[in-house]
MOPAC internal coordinates of N, CA, C and O (Angstrom, degrees):
PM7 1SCF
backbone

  N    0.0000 0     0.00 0     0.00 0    0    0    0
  C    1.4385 1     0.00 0     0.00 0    1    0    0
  C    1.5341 1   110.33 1     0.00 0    2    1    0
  O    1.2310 1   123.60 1   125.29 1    3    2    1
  N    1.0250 1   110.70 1   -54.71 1    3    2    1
  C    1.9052 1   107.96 1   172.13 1    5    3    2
  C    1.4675 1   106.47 1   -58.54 1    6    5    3
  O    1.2310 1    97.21 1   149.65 1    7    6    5
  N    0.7389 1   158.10 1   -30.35 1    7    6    5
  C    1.7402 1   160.21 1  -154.83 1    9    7    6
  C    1.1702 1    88.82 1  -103.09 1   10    9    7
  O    1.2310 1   102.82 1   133.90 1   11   10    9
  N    1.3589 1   149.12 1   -46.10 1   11   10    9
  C    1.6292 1   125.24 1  -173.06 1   13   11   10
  C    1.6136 1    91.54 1   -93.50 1   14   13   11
  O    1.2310 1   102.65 1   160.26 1   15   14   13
  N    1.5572 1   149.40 1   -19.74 1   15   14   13
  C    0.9480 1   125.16 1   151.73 1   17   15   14
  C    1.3123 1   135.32 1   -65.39 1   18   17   15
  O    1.2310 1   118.93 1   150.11 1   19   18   17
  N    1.2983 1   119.64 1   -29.89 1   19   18   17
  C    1.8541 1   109.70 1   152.15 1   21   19   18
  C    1.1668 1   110.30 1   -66.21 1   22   21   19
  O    1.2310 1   104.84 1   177.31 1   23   22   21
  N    1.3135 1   145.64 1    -2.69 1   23   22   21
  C    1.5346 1   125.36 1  -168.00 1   25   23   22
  C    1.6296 1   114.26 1  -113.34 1   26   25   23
  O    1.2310 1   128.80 1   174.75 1   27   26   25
  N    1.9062 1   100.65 1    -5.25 1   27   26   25
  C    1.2756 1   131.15 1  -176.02 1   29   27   26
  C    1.6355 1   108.88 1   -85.84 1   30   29   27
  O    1.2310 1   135.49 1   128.41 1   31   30   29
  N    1.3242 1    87.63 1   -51.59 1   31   30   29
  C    2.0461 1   105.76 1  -171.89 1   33   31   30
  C    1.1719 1   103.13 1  -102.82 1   34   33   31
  O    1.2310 1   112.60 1  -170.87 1   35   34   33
  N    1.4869 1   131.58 1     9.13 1   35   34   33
  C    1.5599 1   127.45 1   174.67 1   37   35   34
  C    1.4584 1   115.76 1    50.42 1   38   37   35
  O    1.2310 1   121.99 1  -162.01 1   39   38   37
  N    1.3495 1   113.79 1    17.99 1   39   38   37
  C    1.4442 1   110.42 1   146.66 1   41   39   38
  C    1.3316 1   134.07 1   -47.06 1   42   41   39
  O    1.2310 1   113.10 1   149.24 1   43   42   41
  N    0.9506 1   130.64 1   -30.76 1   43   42   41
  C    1.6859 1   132.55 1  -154.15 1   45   43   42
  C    1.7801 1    72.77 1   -99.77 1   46   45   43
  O    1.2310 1   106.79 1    93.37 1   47   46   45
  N    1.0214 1   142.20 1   -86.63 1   47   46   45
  C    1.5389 1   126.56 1   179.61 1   49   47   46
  C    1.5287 1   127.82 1    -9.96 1   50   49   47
  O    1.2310 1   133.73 1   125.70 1   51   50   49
  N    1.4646 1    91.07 1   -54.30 1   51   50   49
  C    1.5690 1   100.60 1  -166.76 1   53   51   50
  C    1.8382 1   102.85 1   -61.95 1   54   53   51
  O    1.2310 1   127.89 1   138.86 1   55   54   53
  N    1.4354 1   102.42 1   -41.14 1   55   54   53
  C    1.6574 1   112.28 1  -177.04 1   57   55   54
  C    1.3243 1   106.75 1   -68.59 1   58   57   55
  O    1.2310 1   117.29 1   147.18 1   59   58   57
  N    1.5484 1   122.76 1   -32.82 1   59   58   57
  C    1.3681 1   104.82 1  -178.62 1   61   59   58
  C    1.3303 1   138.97 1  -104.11 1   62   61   59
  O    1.2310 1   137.63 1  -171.15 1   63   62   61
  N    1.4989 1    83.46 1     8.85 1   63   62   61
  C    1.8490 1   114.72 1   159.09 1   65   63   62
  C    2.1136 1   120.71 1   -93.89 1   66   65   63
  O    1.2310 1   141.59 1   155.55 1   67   66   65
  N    1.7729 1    75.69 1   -24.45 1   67   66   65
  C    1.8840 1    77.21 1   155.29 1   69   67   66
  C    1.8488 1   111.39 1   -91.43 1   70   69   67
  O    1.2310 1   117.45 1  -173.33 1   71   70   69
  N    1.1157 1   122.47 1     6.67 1   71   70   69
  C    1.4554 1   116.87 1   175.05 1   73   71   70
  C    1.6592 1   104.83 1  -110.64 1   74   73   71
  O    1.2310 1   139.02 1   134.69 1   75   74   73
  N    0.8758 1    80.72 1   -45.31 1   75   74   73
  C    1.9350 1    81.69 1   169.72 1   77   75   74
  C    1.4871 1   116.63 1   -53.67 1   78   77   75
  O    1.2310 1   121.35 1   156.09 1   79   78   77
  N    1.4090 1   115.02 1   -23.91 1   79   78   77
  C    1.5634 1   104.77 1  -168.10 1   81   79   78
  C    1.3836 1   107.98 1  -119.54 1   82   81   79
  O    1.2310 1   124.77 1  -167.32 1   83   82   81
  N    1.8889 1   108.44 1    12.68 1   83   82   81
  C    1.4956 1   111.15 1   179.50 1   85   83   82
  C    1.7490 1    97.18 1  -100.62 1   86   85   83
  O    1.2310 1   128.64 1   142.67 1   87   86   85
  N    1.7670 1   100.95 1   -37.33 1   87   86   85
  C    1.6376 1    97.57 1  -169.27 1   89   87   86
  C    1.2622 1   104.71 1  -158.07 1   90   89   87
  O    1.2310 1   123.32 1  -132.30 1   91   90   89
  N    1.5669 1   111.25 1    47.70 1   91   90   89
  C    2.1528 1   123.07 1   164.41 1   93   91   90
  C    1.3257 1    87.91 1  -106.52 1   94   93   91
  O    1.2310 1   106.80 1   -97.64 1   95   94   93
  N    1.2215 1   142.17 1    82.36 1   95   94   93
  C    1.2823 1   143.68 1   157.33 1   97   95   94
  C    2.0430 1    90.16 1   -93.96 1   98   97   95
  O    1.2310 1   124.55 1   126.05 1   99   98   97
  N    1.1803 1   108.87 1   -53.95 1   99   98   97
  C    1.4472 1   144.45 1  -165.35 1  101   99   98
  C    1.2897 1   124.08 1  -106.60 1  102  101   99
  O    1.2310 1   107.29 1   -68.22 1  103  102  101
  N    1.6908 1   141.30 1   111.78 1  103  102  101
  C    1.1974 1   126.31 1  -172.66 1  105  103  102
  C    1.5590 1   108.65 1   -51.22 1  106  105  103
  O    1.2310 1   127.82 1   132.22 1  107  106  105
  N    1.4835 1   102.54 1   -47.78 1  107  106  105
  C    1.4996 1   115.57 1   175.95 1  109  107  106
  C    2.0545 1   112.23 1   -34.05 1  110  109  107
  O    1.2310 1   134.88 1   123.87 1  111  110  109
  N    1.3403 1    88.83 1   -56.13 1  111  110  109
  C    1.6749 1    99.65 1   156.33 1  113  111  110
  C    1.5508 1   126.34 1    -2.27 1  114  113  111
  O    1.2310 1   138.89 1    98.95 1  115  114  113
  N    1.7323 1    80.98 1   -81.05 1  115  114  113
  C    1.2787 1   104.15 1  -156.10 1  117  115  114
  C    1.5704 1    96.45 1   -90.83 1  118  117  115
  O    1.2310 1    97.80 1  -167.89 1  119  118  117
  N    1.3512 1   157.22 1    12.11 1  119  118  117
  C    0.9874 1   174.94 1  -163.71 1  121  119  118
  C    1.6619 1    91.22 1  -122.87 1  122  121  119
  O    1.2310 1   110.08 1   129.21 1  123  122  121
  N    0.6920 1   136.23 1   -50.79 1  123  122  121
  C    1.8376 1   118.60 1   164.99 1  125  123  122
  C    1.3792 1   106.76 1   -97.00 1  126  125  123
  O    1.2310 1   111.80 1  -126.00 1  127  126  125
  N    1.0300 1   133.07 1    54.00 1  127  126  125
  C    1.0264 1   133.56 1   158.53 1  129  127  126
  C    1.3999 1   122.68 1  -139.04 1  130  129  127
  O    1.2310 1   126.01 1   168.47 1  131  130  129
  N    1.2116 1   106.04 1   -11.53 1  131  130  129
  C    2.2419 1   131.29 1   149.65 1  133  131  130
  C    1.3025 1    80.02 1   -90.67 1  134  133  131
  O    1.2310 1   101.00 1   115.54 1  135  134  133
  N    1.2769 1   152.15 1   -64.46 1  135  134  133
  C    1.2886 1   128.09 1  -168.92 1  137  135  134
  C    1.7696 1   114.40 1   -16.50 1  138  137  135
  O    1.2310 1   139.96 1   103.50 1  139  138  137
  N    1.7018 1    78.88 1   -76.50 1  139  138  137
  C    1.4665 1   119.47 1  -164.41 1  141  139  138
  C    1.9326 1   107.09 1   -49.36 1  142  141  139
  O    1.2310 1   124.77 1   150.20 1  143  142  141
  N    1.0366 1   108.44 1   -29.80 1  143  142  141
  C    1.8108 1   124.98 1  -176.71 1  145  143  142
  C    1.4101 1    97.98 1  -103.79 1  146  145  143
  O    1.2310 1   123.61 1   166.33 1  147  146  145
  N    1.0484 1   110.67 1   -13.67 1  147  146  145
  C    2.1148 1    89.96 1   164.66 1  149  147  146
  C    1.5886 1    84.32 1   -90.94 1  150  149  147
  O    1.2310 1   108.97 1   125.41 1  151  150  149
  N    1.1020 1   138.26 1   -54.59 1  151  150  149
  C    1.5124 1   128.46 1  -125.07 1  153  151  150
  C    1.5005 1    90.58 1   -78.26 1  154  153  151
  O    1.2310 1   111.74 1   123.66 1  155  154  153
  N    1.3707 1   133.17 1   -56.34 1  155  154  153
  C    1.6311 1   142.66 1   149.73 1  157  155  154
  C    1.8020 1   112.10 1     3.32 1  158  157  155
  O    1.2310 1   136.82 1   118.02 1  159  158  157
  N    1.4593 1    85.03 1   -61.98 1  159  158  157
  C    1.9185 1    97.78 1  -162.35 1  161  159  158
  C    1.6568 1    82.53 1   -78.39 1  162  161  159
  O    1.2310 1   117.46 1   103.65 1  163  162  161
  N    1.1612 1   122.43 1   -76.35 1  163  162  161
  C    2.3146 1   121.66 1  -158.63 1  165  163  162
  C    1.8810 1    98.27 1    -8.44 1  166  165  163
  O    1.2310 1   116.61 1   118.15 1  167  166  165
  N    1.0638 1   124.06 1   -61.85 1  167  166  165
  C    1.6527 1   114.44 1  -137.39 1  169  167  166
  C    1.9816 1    87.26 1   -69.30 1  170  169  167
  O    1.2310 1   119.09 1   149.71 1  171  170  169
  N    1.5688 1   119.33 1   -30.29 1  171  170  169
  C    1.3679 1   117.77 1  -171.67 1  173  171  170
  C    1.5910 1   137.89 1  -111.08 1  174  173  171
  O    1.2310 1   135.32 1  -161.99 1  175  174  173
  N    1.6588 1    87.96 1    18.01 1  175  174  173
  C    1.6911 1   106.78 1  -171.44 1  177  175  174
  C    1.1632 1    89.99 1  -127.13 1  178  177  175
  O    1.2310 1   112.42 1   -62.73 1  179  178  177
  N    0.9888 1   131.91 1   117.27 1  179  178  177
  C    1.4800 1   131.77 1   178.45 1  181  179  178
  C    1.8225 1   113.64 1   -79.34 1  182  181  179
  O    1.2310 1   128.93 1   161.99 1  183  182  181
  N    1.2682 1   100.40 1   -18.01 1  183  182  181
  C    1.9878 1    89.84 1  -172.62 1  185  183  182
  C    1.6339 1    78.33 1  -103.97 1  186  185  183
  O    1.2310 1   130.86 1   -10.59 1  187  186  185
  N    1.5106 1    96.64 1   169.41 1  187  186  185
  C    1.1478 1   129.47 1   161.89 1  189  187  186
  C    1.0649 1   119.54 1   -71.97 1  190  189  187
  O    1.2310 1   117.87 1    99.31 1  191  190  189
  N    1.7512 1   121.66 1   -80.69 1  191  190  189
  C    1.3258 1   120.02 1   151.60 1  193  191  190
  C    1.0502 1   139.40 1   -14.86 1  194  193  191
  O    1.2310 1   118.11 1   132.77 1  195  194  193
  N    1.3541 1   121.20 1   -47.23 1  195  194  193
  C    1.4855 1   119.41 1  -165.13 1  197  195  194
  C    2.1300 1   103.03 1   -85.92 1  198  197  195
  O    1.2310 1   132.46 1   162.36 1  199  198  197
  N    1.5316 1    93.54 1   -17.64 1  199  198  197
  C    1.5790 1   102.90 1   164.66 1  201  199  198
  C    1.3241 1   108.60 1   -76.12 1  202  201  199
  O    1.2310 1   113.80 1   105.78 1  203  202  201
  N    0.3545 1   129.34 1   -74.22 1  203  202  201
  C    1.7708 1   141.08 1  -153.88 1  205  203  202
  C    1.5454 1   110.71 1   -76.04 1  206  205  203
  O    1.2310 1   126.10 1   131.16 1  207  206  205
  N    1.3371 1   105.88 1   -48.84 1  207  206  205
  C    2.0147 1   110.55 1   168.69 1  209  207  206
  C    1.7963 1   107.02 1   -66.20 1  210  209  207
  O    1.2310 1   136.01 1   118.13 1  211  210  209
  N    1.6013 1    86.60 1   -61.87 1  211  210  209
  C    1.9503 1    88.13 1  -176.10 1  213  211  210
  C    1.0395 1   139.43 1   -70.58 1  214  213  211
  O    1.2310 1   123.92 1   158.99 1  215  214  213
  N    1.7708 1   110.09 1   -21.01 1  215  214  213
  C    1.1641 1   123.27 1  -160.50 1  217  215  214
  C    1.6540 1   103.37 1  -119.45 1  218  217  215
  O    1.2310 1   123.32 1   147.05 1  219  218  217
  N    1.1729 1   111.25 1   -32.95 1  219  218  217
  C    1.6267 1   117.72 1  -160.88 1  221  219  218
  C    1.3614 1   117.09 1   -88.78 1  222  221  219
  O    1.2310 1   130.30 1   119.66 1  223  222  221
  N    1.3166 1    97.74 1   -60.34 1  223  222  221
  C    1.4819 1   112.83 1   179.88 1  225  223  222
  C    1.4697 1   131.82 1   -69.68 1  226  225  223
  O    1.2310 1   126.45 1   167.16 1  227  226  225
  N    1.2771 1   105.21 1   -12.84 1  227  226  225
  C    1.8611 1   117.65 1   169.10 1  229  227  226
  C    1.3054 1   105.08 1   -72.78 1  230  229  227
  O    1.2310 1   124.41 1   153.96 1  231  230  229
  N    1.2543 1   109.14 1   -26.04 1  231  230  229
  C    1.7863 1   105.32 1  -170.64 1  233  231  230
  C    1.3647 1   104.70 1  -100.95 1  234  233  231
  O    1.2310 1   119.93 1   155.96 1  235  234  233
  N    1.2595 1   117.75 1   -24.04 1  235  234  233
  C    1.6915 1   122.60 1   177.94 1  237  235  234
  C    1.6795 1   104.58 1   -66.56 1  238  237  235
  O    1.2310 1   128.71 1   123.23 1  239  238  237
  N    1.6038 1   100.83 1   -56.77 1  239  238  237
  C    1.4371 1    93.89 1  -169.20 1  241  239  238
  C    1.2428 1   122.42 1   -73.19 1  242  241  239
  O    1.2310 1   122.30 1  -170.31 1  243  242  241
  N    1.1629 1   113.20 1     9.69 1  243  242  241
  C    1.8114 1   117.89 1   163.98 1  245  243  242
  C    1.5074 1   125.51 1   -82.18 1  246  245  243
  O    1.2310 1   121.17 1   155.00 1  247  246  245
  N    1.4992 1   115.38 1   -25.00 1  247  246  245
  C    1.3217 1   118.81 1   158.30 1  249  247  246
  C    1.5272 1   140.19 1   -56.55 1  250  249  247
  O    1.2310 1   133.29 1   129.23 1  251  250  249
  N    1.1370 1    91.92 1   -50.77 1  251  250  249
  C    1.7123 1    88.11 1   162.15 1  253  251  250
  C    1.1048 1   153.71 1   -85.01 1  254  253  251
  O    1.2310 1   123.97 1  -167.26 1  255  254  253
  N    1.6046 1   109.99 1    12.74 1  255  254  253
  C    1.3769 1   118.41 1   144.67 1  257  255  254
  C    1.4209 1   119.96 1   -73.82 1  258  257  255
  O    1.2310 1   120.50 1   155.54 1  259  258  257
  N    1.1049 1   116.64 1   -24.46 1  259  258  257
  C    1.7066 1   125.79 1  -174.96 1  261  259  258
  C    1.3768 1    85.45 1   -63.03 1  262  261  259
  O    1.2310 1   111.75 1   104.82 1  263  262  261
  N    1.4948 1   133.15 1   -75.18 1  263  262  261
  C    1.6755 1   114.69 1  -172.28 1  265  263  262
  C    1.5087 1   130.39 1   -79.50 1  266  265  263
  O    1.2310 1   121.69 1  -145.57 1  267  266  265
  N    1.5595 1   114.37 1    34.43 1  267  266  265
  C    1.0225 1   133.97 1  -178.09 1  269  267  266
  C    1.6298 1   121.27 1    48.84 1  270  269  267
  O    1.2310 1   131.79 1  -135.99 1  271  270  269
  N    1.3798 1    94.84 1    44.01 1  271  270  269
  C    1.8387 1   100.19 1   153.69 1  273  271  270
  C    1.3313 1   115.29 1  -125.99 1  274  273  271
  O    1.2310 1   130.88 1   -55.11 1  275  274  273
  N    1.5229 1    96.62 1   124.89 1  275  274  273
  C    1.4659 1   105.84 1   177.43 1  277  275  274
  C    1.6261 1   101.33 1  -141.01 1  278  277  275
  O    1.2310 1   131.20 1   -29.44 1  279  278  277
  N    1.6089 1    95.99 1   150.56 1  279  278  277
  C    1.6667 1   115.47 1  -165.30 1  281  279  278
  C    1.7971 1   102.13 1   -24.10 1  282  281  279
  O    1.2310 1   130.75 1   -42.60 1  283  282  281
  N    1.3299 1    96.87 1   137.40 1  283  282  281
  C    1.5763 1    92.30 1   157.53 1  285  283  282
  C    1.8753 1    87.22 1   126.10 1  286  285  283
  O    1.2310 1   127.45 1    23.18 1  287  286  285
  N    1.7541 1   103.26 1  -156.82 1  287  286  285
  C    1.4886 1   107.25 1   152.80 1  289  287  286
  C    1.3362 1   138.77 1   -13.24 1  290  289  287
  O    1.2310 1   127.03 1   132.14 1  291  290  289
  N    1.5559 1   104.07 1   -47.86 1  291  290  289
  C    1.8440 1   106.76 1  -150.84 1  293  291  290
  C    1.7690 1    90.92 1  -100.06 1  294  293  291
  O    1.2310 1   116.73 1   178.48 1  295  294  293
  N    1.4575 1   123.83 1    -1.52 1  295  294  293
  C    1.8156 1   116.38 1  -161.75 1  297  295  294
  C    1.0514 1    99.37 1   -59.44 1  298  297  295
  O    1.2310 1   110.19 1   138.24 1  299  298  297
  N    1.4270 1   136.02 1   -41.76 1  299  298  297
  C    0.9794 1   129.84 1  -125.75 1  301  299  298
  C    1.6945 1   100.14 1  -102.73 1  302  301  299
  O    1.2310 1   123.33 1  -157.27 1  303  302  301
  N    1.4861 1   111.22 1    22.73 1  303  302  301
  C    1.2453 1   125.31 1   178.09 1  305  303  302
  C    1.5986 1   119.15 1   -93.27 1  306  305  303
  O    1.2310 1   127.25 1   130.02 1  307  306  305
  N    1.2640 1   103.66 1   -49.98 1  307  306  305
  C    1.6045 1   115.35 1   145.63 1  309  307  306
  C    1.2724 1   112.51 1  -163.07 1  310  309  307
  O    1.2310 1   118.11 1  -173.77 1  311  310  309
  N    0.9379 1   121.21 1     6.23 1  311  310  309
  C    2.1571 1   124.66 1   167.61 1  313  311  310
  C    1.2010 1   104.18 1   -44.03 1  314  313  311
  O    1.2310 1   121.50 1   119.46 1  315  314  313
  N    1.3956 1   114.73 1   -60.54 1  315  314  313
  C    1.2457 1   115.35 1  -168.88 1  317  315  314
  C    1.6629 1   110.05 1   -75.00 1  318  317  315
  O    1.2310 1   113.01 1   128.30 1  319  318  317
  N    1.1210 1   130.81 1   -51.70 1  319  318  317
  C    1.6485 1   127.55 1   170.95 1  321  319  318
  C    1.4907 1    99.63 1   -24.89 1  322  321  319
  O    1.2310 1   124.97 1    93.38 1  323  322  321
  N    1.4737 1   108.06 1   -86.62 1  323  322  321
  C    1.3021 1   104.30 1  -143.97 1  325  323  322
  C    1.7581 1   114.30 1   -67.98 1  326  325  323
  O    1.2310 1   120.33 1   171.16 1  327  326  325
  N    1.6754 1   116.98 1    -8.84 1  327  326  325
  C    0.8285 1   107.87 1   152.74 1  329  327  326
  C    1.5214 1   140.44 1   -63.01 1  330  329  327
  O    1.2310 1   131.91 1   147.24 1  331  330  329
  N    1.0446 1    94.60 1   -32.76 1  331  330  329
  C    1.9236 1   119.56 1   169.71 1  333  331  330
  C    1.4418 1   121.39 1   -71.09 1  334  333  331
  O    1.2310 1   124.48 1   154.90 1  335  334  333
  N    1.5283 1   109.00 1   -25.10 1  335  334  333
  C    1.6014 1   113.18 1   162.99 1  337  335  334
  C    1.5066 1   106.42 1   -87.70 1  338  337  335
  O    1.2310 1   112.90 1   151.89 1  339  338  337
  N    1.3833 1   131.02 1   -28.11 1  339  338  337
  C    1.3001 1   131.33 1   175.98 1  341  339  338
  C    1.4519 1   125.21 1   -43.89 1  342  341  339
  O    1.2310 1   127.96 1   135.61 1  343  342  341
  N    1.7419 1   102.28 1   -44.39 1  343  342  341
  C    1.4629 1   133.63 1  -174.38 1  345  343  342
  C    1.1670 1    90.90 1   -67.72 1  346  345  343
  O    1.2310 1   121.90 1   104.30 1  347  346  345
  N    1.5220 1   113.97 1   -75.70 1  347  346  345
  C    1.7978 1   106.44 1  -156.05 1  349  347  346
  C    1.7151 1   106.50 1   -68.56 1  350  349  347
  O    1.2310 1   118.97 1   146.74 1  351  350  349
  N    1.3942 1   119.57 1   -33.26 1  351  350  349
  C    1.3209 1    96.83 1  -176.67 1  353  351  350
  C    1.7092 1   100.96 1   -60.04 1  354  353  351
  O    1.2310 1   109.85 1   121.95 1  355  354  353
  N    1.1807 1   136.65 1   -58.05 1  355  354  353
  C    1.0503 1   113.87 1  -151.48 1  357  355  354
  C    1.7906 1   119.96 1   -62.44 1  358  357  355
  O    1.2310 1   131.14 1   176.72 1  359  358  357
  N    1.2783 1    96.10 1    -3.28 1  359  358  357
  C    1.8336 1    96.38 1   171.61 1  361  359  358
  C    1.3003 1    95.97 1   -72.07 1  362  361  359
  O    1.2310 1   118.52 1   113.16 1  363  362  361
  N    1.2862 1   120.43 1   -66.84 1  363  362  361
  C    1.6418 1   118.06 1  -156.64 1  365  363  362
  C    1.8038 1   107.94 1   -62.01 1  366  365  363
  O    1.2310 1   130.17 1   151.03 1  367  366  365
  N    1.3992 1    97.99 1   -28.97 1  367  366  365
  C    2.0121 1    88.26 1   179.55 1  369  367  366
  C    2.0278 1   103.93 1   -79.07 1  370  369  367
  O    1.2310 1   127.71 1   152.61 1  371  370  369
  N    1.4060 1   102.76 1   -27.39 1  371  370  369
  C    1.5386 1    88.78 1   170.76 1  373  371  370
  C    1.7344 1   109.13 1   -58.92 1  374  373  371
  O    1.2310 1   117.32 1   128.29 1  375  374  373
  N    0.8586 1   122.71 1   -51.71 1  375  374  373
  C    1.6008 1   117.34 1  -158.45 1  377  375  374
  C    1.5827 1    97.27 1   -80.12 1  378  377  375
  O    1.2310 1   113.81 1   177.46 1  379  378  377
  N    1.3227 1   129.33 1    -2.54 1  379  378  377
  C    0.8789 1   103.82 1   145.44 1  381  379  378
  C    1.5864 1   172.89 1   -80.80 1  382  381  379
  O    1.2310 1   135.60 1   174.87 1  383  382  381
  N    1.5969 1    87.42 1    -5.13 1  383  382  381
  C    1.6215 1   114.32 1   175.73 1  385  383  382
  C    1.9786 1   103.17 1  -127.43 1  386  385  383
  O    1.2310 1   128.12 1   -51.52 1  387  386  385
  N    1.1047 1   101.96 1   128.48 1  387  386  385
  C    1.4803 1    99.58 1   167.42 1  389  387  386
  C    1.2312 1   109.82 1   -48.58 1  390  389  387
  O    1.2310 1   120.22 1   104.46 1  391  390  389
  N    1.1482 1   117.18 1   -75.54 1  391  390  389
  C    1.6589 1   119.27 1  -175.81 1  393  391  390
  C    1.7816 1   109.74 1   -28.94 1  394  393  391
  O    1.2310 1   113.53 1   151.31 1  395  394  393
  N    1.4811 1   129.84 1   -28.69 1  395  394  393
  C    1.3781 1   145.53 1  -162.58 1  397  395  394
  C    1.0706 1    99.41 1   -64.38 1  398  397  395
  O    1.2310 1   118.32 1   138.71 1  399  398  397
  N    1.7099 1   120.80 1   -41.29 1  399  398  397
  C    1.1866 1   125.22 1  -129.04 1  401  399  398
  C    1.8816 1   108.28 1  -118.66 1  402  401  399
  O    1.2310 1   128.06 1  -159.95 1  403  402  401
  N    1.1394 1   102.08 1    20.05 1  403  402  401
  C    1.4080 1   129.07 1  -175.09 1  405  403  402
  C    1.3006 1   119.40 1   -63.34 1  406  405  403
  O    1.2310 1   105.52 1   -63.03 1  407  406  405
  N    1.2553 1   144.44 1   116.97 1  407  406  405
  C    1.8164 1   115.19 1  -177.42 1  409  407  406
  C    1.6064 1    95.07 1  -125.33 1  410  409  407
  O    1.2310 1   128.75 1   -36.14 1  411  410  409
  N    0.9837 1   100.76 1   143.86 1  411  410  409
  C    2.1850 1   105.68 1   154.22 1  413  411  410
  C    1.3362 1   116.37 1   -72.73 1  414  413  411
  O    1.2310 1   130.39 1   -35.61 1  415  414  413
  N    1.2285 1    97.56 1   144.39 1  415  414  413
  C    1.4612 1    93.83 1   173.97 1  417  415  414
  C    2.2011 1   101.28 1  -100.96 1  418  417  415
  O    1.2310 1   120.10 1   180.00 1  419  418  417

C-alpha cells in the first residue's frame, strides 16, 4: 500500500530527488544515503519488508533513471549498485534494532 502511494503522488521521486541533490554527487553518495533512510525508519517500522519493499525501494528505484541506468544493458552503471547496497544494508539495519527484526507470518 505505501509503494503504490509514492508511485501515485510521486513522492518516492520527490524524496529521491531530495537525496540526490543533498548527497548524489557520488554513487558511493547515494549508497549512504538509502543507508541513511533505512537506518532512520529500523527503530519504528517493525517489519522488514514493509521497510525495505514499501518504504525503501520506491524511492531507490527512482534514482537511477535520473543517471541513465535502467534494467537491461545500462544497470550496470549504478542500477545495479544501489540496488545491491539496498539489499545488504537492509540486513545489517534489521539486526540492528529488535523491533527491526520483526516478521509476519
Amino acid at each position: 500500500m505505501f509503494a503504490l502511494g509514492y508511485e501515485k503522488t510521486g513522492l518516492g521521486k520527490r524524496v529521491a530527488l531530495l537525496m540526490v541533490s543533498l548527497l548524489g554527487k557520488t554513487t558511493l553518495g547515494l549508497g549512504y544515503a538509502a543507508t541513511y533512510a533505512d537506518l532512520a525508519l529500523a527503530p519504528f517500522m517493525p517489519s522488514n519488508t514493509a521497510r525495505s519493499a514499501g518504504t525503501i525501494y520506491p524511492v531507490i528505484s527512482n534514482i537511477p533513471p535520473l543517471y541513465k541506468s535502467e534494467p537491461g544493458p545500462t544497470s550496470g552503471k549504478m542500477g545495479g549498485f544501489l540496488m545491491y547496497v539496498t539489499f545488504v544494508m537492509q540486513c545489517v539495519t534489521s539486526s540492528m534494532f529488535l523491533t527491526a527484526l520483526a516478521r509476519g507470518r
